[in-house]
N, C-alpha and C positions, 0 to 999 in steps of 0.2 A: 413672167420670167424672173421678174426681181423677186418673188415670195416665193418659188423655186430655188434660187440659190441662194435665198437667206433661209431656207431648213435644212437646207443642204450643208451651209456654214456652220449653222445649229448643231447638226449632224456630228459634222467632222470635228466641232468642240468638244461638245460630250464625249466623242470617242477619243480624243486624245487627252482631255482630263480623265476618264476611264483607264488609260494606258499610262497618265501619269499617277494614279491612287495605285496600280497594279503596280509598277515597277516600284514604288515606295510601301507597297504594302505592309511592307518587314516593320521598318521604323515605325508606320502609322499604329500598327498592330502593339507595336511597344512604347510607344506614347497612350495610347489609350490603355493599356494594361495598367500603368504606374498610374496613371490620372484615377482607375476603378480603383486602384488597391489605395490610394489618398483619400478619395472618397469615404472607405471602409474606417479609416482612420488609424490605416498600416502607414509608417511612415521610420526610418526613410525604407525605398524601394530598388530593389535593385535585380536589373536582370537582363535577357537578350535572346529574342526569338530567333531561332536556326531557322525556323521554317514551317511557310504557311502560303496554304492553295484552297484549293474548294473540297479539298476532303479531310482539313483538320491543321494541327498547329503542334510546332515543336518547341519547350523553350526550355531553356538552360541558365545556370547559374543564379536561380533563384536565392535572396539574402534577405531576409527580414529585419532591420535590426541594426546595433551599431557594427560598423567596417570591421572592426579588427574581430570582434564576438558578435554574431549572429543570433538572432534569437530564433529562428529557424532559416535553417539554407538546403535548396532541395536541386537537386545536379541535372536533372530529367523529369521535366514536365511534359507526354504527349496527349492531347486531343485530338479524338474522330470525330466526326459529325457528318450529317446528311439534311437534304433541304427540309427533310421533318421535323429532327432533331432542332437544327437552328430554327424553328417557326414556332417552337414549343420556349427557343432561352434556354437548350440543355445540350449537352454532349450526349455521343452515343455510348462513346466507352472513353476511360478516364486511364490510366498510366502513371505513376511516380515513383521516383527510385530517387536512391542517396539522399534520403531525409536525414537529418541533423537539426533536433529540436531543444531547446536549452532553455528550463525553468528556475524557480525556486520557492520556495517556501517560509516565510519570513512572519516577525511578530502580525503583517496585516493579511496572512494569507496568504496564498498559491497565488503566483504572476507567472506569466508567459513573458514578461515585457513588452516588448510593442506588437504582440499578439494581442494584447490584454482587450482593445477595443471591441473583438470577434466576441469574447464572451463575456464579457462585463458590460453589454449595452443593454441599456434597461426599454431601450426603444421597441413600441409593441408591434407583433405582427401583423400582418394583414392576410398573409396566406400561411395553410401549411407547411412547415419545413419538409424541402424534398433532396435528394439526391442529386450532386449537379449532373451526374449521367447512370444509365442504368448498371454500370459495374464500374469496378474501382479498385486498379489493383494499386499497391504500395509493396515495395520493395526496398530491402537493405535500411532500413528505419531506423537511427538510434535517440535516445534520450538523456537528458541527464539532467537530473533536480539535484540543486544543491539542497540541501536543508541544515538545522542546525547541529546537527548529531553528524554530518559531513555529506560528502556527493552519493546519488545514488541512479546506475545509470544502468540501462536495459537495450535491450536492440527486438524486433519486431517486424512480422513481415507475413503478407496474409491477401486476403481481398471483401470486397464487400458490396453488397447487391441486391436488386431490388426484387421482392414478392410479390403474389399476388394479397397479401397479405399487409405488408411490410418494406420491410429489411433483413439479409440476414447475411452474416460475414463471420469468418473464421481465420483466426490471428497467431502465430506459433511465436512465443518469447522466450527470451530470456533476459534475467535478472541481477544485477551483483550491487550490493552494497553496504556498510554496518555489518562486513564480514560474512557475509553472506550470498550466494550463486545459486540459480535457480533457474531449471527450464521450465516449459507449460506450455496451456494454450489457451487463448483467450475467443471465447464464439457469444456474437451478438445476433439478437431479434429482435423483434418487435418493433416500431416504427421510431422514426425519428424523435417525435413528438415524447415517447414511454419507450424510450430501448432498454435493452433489458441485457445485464451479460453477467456471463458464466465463465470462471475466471479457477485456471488447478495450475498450481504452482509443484514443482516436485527438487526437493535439494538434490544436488550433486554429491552431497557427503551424507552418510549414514548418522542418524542422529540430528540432525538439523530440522527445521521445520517445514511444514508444507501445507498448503491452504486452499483449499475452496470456497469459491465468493459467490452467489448467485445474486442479482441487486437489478432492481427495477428502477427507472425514475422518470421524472418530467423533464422536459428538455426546458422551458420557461427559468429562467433566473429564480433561487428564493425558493420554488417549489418543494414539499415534504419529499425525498426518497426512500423508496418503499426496499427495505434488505429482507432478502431472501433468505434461505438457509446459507448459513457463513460456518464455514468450520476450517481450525487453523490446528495441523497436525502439530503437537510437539511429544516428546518425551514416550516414545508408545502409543500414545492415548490422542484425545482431542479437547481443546476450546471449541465451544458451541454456542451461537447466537443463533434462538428462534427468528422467524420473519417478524419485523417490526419497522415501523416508518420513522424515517430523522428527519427533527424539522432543521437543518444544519442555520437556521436563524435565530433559533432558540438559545437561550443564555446557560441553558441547564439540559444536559442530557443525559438520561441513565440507561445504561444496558446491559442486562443480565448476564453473562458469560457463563456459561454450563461446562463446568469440569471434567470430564469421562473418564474412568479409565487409565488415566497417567499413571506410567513406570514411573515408582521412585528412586529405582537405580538410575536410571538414564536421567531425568530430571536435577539430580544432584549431581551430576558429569556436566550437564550442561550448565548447572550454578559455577561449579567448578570453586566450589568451597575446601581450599587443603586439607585434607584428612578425615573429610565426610564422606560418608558411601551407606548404604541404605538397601532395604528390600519391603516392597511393598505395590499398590496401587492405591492409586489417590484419585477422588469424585470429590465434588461440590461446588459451590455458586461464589463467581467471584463477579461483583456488582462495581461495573467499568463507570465512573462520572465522567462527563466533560464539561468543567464551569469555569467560565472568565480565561477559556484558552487552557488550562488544566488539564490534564486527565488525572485523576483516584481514582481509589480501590475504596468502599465502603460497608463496613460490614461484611467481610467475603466469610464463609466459612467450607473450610475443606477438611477430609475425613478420610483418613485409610480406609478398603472395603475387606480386608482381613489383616489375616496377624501378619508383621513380618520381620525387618531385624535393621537397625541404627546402630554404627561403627562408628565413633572418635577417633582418629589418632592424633596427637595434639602435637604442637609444634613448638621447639623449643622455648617459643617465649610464654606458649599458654601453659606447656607445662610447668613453667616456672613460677607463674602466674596463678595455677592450682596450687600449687606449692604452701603459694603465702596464702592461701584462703582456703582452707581445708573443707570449713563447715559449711560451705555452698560450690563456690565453683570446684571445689577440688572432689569433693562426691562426686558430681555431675558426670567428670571427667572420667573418674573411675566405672561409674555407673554404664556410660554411655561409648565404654569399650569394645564393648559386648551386647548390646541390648536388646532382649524378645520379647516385643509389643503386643499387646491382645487389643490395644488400643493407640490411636493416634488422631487427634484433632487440632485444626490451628487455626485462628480468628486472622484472620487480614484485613488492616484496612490505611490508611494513607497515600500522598502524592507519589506518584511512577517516578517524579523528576526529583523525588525528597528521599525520605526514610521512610518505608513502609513499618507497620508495630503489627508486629507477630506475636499472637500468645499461641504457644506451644501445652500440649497437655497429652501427654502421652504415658502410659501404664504399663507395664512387663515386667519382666526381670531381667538378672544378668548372673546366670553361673556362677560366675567367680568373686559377685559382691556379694560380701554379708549373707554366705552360704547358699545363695540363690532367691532368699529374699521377694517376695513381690514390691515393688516401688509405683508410687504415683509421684508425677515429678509435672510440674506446673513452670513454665520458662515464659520470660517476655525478651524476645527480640527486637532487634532495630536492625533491619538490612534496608541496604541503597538497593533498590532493584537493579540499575546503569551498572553500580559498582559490582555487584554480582557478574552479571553480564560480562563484563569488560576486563573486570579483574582479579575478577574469584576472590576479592573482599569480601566478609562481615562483620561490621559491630556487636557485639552484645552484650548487656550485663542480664546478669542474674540477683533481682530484687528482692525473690524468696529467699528465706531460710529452706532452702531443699533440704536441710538436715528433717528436720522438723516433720515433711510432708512424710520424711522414708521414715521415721520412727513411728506415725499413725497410722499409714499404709502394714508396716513391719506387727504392729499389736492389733491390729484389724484380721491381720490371717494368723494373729495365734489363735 
């Protein structure tokens, strides 16, 4: 009788610490959330389950991050699951909306903030990375990287899913930033371990640029990633990167960029150099460095693919400026009023964030100079690319005697 009503007591304990972990579930479930996400080495954490039963979890007001700025905060997190799923460690299907993710980019590289621990752990695996549930949608998504050129922020919204194969997921964005707005779509494959994505960016404004990215890599820290065909529309034409692997730990990296094709009308609209205007297409290799944090240009050389036509109109101060220098910059000036090229070539090479040196070499004539004349005319440039860009600035002097070059070009076609 006594070892009947002490199982019995047994009984009715467990069933009422049972019925008290049930009526506290909420709290327990959000004490143990913050405790996992501590552990991860997310800190501080902040959040609060709506709700949770035997078939999944709701939770709200997720904050990563410092209080006043978040370094992501996401408005709806739900979880499904089923007694397979939880025996496995996975959700069935996964749910997030109102993401709000806030980086930046600074002299030591790309930080999340107190995200930073998720992918800067150098701590090795023990299993393959997997999916925390076999689908995964994300909704209303936005981002924003500061950098040092200024913010630059996107919004994103898609889903992503498991294979028999893999992973594969499809992502619809957009872009703005450094004056610039962009739709596309972003589609990932291949496994967690070697995902692989495929990335078309298209501007909103005519004339602006637009990019396709195909890029393989290792999900391991350090790892070489493997770039696919990349090609970044500008000006008519395209920048071209063949597939090649970056070791992004390397002190020195070099990649080829393939010129195609480039409007030189459209090209000098978007220099927005005052009183340049141009006709032509432009090909050749422009050789991208990244050393000590850098990016160059070295040795690039690019080449009109026919003939076409170079317009000057000079602005008060330059023509004032030809004026007093007649026997170089003031030919030039004259010359390059009107000018029909049978040739066009220009050497490139220095820092993206400096002065690039431009040697200019270009051949034709001009109607109206020196009776139509043929001229060979040799110029060395100094343009700020930024400055280009940003302000329709150029420096330049002109070091030759161009008098010189049109008088032996001028007695060469007598």
């Amino acid at each position: 009788m006594t070892a009947r009503r002490a199982i019995a007591g047994a009984f009715l304990l467990a069933a009422a610490a049972t019925a008290v972990v049930w009526v506290r579930r909420i709290d327990i479930a959000q004490w143990w959330l913050a405790k996992r996400a501590e552990a991860l080495g997310l800190r501080p954490v902040r959040l609060r389950v709506a709700s949770f039963d035997l078939h999944g979890i709701a939770i709200e007001s997720i904050a990563i991050g410092p209080p006043d700025a978040p370094d992501l905060a996401i408005q709806q997190l739900d979880a499904t699951w089923s007694p397979a799923s939880l025996r496995a460690g996975r959700f069935d299907a996964l749910r997030i909306a109102g993401v709000a993710l806030h980086g930046r980019i600074g002299p030591l590289g790309p930080s999340l903030g107190a995200l930073d621990p998720l992918w800067k752990s150098d701590a090795p695996r023990t299993a393959p990375p997997e999916l925390p549930a076999p689908e995964i949608a994300l909704e209303t998504a936005k981002v924003r990287i500061d950098t040092p050129r200024g913010p630059a922020t996107g919004g994103f919204g898609g889903s992503l899913r498991e294979t028999a194969g893999g992973i594969a997921g499809e992502f619809d964005l957009d872009v703005a930033g450094a004056g610039a707005t962009a739709k596309g779509q972003l589609a990932i494959d291949g496994t967690l371990r070697e995902p692989g994505f495929r990335l078309r960016l298209d501007p909103l404004r005519a004339g602006a640029l637009s990019l396709s990215l195909d890029t393989r890599g290792k999900a391991p820290r350090r790892s070489p990633i493997a770039l696919g065909p990349t090609t970044l529309g500008v000006a008519g034409g395209t920048l071209h990167v063949d597939g090649l692997k970056l070791d992004l730990a390397s002190k020195r990296i070099s990649v080829p960029v393939l010129v195609d094709d480039v409007d030189l009308a459209s090209l000098l609209a978007l220099a927005a150099v005052e009183g340049l205007a141009g006709t032509g297409r432009i090909e050749g290799t422009l050789p991208l460095v990244r050393e000590n944090g850098k990016l160059s240009i070295e040795d690039g050389l690019l080449r009109a693919t026919g003939d076409g036509t170079l317009r000057y109109t000079p602005t008060e101060s330059v023509r004032s400026l030809a004026t007093s220098r007649p026997e170089d910059l003031g030919l030039a000036v004259e010359a390059f009023s009107d000018f029909r090229y049978d040739l066009l070539e220009a050497t490139v090479s220095g820092d993206l964030d400096g002065a690039l040196a431009i040697g200019l070499h270009v051949r034709g004539s001009n109607p109206s100079f020196q009776n139509g004349r043929a001229v060979e005319l040799n110029l060395k440039l100094a343009a700020h690319v930024l400055d280009l860009v940003r302000e329709g600035v150029a420096a330049y002097r002109v070091p030759e005697r161009i008098e010189e070059r049109v008088r032996e070009r001028a007695e060469g076609a007598k």
